[in-house]
N, C-alpha and C positions, 0 to 999 in steps of 0.2 A: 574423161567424158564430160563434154559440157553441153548447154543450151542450145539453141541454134540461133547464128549471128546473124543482125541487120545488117543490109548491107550500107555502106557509109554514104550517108544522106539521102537514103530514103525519109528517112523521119521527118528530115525539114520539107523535104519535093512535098510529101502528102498534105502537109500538114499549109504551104502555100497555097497549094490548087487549091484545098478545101476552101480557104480566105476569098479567092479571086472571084470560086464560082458563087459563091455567097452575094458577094460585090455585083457581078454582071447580071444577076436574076433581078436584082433591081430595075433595069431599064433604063437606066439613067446617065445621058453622058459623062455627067461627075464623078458618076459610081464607076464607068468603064472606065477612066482615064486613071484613080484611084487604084482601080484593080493591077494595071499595066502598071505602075510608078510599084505596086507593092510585091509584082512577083521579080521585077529588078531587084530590090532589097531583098527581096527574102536570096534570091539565088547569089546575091554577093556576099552575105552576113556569113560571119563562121558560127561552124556547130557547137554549141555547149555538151559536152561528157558531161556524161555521169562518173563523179566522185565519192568515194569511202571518208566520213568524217571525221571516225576513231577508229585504230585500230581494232581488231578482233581477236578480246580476250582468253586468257587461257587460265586454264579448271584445274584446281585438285582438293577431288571430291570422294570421300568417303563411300565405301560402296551401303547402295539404301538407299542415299540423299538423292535431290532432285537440281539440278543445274540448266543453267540458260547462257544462251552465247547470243551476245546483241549487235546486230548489223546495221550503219546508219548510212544513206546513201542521197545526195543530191543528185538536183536534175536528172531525175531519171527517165525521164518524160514516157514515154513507149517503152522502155527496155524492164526487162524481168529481171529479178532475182531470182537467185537459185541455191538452196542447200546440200553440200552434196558429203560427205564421208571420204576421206581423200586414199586413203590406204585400202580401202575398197571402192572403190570409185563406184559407188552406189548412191544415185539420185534421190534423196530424201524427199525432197519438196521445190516446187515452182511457186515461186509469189504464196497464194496462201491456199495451194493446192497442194493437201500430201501425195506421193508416191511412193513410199516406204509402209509394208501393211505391218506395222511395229505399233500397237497402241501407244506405248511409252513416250512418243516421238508427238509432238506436235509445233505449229508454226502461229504466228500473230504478228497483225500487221496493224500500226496506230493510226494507216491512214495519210501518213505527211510521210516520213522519209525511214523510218525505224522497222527493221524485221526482227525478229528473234525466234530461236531453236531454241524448244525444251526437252530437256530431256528426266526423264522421272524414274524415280526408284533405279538409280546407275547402278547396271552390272560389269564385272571385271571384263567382260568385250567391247563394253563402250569406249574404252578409252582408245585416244589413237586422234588425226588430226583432221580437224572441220573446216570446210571452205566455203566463205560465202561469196558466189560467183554472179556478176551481171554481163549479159550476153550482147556486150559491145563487140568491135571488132574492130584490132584481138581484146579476147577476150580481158576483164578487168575482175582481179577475187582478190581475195586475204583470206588467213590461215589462224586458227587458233586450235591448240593443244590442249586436248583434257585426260591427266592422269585420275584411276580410278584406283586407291588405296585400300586397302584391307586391313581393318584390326587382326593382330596374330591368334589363334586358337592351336589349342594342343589338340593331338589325337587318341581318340580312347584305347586305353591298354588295361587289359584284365590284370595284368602284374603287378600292376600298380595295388592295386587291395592290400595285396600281404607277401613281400618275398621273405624267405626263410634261407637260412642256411647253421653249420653248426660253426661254435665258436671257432676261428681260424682259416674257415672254407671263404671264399669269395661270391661275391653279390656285382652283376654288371643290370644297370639303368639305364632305361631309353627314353627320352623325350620326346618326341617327331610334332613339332609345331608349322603350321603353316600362318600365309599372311603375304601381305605384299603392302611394301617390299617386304622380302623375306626377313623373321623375325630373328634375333639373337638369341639363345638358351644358355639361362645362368641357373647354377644349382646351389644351395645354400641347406640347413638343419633348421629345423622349424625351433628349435630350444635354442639358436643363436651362437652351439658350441660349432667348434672346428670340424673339418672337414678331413678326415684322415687317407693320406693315397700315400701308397707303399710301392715301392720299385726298387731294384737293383739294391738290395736291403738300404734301403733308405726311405726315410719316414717324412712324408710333408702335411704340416698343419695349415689348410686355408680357411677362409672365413666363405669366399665364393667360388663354383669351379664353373669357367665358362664350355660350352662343348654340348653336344646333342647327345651324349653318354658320360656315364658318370662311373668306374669302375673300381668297386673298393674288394680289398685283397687284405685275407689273413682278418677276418674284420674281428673284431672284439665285444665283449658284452658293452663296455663302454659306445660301442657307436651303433647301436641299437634304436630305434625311434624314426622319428618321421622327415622325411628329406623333402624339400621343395624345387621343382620344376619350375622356372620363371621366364614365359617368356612376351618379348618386346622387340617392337621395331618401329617405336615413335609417332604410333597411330592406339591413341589411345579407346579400350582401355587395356593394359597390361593382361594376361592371364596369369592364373600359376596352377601347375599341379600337385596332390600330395602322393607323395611313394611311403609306405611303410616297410621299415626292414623289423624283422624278428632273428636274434642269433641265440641258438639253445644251446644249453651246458646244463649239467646237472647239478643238483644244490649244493651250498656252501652255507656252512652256519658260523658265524661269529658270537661269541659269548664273552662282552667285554667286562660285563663284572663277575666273578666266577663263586666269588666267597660274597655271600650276602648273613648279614646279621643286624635283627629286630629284636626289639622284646616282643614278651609277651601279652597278649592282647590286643596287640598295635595289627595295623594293614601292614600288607609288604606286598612289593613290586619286583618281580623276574622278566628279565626281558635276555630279548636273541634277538639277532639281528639274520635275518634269512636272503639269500642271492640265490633263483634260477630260475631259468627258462626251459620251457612252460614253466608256466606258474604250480608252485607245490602242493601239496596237501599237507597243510601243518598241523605236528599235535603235540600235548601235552604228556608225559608218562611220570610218575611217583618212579621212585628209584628201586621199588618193587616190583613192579611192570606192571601197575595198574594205570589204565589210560582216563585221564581228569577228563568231567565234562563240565561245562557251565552248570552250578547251582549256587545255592547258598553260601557257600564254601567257596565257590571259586569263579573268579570274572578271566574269563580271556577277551582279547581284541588284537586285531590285526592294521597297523597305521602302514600305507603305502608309502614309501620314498621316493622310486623312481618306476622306473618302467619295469626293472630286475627284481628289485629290493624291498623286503618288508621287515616290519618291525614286529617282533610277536610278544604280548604282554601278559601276564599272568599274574593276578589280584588274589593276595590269597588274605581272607579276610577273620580276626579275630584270632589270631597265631595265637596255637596252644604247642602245647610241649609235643603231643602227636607228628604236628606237620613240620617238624625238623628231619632234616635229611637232605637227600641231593632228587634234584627236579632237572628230567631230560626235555627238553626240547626239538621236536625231529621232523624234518621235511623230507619229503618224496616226490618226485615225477618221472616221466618215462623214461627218462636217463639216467636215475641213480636215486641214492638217499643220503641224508647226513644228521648227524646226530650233536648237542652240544648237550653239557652238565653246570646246573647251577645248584651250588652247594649252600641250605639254608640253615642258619645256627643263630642258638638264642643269645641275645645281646642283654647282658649284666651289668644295669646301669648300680652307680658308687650310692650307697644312700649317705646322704648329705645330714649334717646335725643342724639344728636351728641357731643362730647366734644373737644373745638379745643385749642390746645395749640401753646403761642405764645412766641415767641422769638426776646429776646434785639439786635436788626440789626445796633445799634449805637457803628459808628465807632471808637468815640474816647474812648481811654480806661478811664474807671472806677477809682475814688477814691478809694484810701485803705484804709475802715473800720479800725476805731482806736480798737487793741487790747483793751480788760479788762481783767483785774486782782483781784481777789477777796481777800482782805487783812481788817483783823479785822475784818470782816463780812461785812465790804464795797467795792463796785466796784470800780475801780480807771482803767481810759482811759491810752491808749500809751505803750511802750513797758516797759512791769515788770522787774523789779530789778532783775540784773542776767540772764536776757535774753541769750540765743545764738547768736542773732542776725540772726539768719536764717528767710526769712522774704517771704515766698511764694506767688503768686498770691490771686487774688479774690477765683477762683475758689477753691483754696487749704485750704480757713480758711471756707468757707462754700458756698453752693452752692443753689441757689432758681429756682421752676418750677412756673411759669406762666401758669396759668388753667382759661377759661372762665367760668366764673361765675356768679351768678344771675342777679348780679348790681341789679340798681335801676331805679328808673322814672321820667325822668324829662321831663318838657314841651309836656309830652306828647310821650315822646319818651322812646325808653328802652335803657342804656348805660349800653354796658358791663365793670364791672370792674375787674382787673386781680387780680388773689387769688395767694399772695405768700405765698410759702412753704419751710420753712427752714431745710436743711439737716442737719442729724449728721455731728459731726466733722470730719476731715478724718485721718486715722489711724495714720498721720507724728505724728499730736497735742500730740496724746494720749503719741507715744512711748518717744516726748522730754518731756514730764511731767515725765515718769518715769526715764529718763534718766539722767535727772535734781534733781532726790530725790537719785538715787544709788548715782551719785558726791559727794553731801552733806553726807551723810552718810560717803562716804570715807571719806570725811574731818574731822569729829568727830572721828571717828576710828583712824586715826592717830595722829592728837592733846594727844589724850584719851596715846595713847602709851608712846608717848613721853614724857609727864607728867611722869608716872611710870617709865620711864627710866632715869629720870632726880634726883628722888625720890630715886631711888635705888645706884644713883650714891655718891651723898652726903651721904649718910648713912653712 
C-alpha cells in the first residue's frame, strides 16, 4: 500500500500557469510576450525527481531503547513522503502527519530535505522492515531493517530452593531461559569442583555441562551443594540461576586419634571428626554414660568443614586423675546414629636432674702440658725434633669441660667429683702437621734433582 501518485507533469503544468498568469495581470506588453517565451520553456524543460541521498539504515536495538531511521530526500517539490511498516503494510505517517495511533511512534521534519521515524521504548514486535516511500510515479522508497534483541532471563522454578534425594538416588535440573535470539544454558558448581554424570557405568568429570537439563545419577554426599544455571546469548547482561542439591545418609564419625595422653593439670583436646545429612545432633558421653555439658570443666565447639562435615572439640580443662578414661562422641539424625571412642590416659613425663658445670676461677696461670711426640712407636715428652717452635696457650693444645658428676660416698656424705672431658685438637695442630710433611717433601724433591743434575753433568 502506498500514497497516491501525481500524475507525470502535473507538478511543472501548475506550477507554469501559475508564472504566466502572474506575468499577464500585469498589463504589460513586455509582461505578455515574457509570459508566452516562459510557458515554452517551462513545457520543453525536463522534470527534476525526487531523489534518496543516503541510504536507509538498519537497527539492532536492545528491547527498551529508543531508535530512529533517517530519510533524506531532494527535490521533492510537491511530492510527500511516507512511512510505512513493510511486513504489515500499515501506514504510519504522511509528511509530518501521523496515522498510526501508537504513542510510541512519532515523525520530524527539519524543514529542507530530512524525515525521520522514531521509535521509543522498542518492543519485541517492532522489529521487521521500514519503508520510506515518496509518491512519485512509480512510486520511489528504500527499506531499512530493525532487529529487536532481548537480554536472556531464566524462568522461576520453586525446585530450585532445595532438591533432595538420598545418597545414590538421582536429582534431574531444569533450566528454561528465554531471550532473543535465544539464549545458550551452561551449567557449572558454584565451589568450581567437577561435575559428575554417570551413564552405562561410566563416570564423566566436567568442569561445564552445556544443555537445558542437567541430570545427575547415583549422586553422592561429595556432590552435594549449589549448582549454577548460566544463561547467554550475547546480549548482555548474562543471567545465572542457583539450584541447591541436599543428598542424606546417616552419620559417620571418624576418630583419628583414639589414644590421647596428657599430664596432669595441663588442658587436653578430643576431637571426631562427624559426616551427615541432615545435620546431626552432636554429644558428648563419659564412658560411664554420663552426658558432659559445657561448664567449668568442660568447653565443647563445633568447627564446620563443608556442607557434610563437622569437627567436634572437647576441652577438658585442668586434667586430674578422675577424668581419665575413654570419652564417646555421638551423633544422630533421622537416618541413623554413630558413635566414636577416645581413650584419655595420664602422660608421665621423665623427671630430669639439674647438670651444673664448673669453672677453673684460679688465677694463676696454668702449666704448659709437655708436648708428645710419637716416634718408633714410642711417646717421647717436650718439643719434637723439627719443631716450629710455635708454642700456643693451654687453651690452643686442648681444652677440658668440667661436668658435675656422680662422685661417691664418703662419711656419709655425697662429694661431687668433677668429670673432665678432653677436646679434639684444634685445627692450628692439624694444619702445622701437614705443613711440616709438604717442607720435608720439598727437601727430598730437591736433593733428588740435584743429584740428576750433578750425574748428567760429569757424564
Amino acid at each position: 500500500m502506498g500514497i497516491g501518485a501525481h500524475p507525470a507533469g502535473s507538478n511543472r503544468s501548475s506550477s507554469c500557469i501559475r508564472q504566466i498568469l502572474a506575468l499577464m495581470a500585469s498589463r504589460k506588453l513586455a509582461a505578455v510576450l515574457g509570459a508566452i517565451l516562459h510557458l515554452s520553456l517551462c513545457q520543453n524543460s525536463p522534470e527534476v525527481k525526487p531523489e534518496f541521498l543516503a541510504p536507509l539504515e538498519n537497527h539492532t536495538v536492545t528491547q527498551g531503547r529508543d531508535v530512529s531511521f533517517t530519510c533524506v530526500v531532494n527535490h521533492l517539490q510537491s511530492y510527500k513522503v511516507a512511512w510505512i511498516k513493510s511486513d504489515s503494510r500499515a501506514i504510519l505517517a504522511i509528511h509530518t502527519h501521523m496515522v498510526a495511533h501508537n504513542p510510541r511512534i512519532s515523525v520530524t521534519h527539519n524543514g529542507h530535505n530530512t524525515w525521520k521515524l522514531h521509535v521509543a521504548n522498542v518492543q519485541k514486535n517492532d522489529s521487521g522492515t521500514y519503508m520510506c516511500q515518496v509518491n512519485t510515479d512509480p512510486m520511489r522508497s528504500q527499506n531499512g531493517y530493525m532487529e529487536v534483541v532481548i537480554p536472556p532471563d531464566i524462568k522461576d522454578d520453586a525446585s530450585a530452593d532445595g532438591l533432595v534425594a538420598k545418597e545414590g538416588g538421582n536429582i534431574r535440573l531444569r533450566c528454561q531461559a528465554t531471550g532473543t535470539p535465544m539464549p545458550n544454558v551452561t551449567w557449572r558448581r558454584e565451589d568450581g569442583r567437577n561435575i559428575i554424570l554417570r551413564h552405562d557405568n561410566q563416570k564423566e568429570a566436567l568442569k561445564y555441562h552445556d544443555g537445558e537439563i542437567l541430570e545427575l545419577t547415583g549422586v553422592l554426599r561429595q556432590e552435594m551443594g549449589s549448582y549454577l544455571c548460566i544463561a547467554s546469548n550475547g546480549v548482555p547482561p548474562s543471567v545465572s540461576k542457583r539450584y541447591s542439591i541436599d543428598v542424606n545418609f546417616q552419620p559417620l564419625i571418624k576418630v583419628h586419634t583414639q589414644l590421647v595422653a596428657a599430664p596432669l593439670q595441663s588442658d587436653v583436646l578430643l576431637q571426631c571428626s562427624v559426616e551427615a545429612s541432615p545435620r546431626a545432633m552432636n554429644t558428648w558421653y563419659k564412658d560411664t554414660g554420663e552426658k558432659l555439658l559445657p561448664n567449668e570443666k568442660y568447653k565443647m565447639e563445633e568447627a564446620s568443614v563443608n556442607d557434610y562435615s563437622w569437627q567436634m572439640n572437647l576441652t577438658i580443662r585442668s586434667l586430674e586423675q578422675r577424668d581419665l578414661g575413654s570419652y564417646v562422641c555421638s551423633a544422630a539424625n533421622a537416618l541413623g546414629n554413630a558413635e566414636g571412642v577416645v581413650r584419655l590416659q595420664e602422660l608421665n613425663l621423665p623427671k630430669t636432674t639439674p647438670v651444673s658445670l664448673t669453672r677453673n676461677t684460679d688465677p694463676r696461670p696454668r702449666k704448659k702440658p709437655p708436648r708428645t711426640k710419637k716416634k718408633n712407636g714410642k711417646m717421647y715428652a717436650g718439643r719434637a725434633e723439627g719443631d716450629d717452635g710455635f708454642a700456643g696457650n693451654d687453651d690452643d693444645l686442648a681444652t677440658t669441660q668440667r661436668m658435675g658428676g656422680s662422685g661417691s660416698t664418703q662419711d656419709g656424705h655425697r662429694t661431687e667429683e668433677p668429670l673432665t672431658v678432653p677436646s679434639l685438637s684444634p685445627p692450628w695442630v692439624i694444619l702445622n702437621t701437614a705443613s711440616r710433611k709438604r717442607f720435608f717433601g720439598l727437601q727430598k724433591a730437591t736433593l733428588l734433582l740435584f743429584l740428576l743434575f750433578v750425574t748428567a753433568v760429569y757424564k
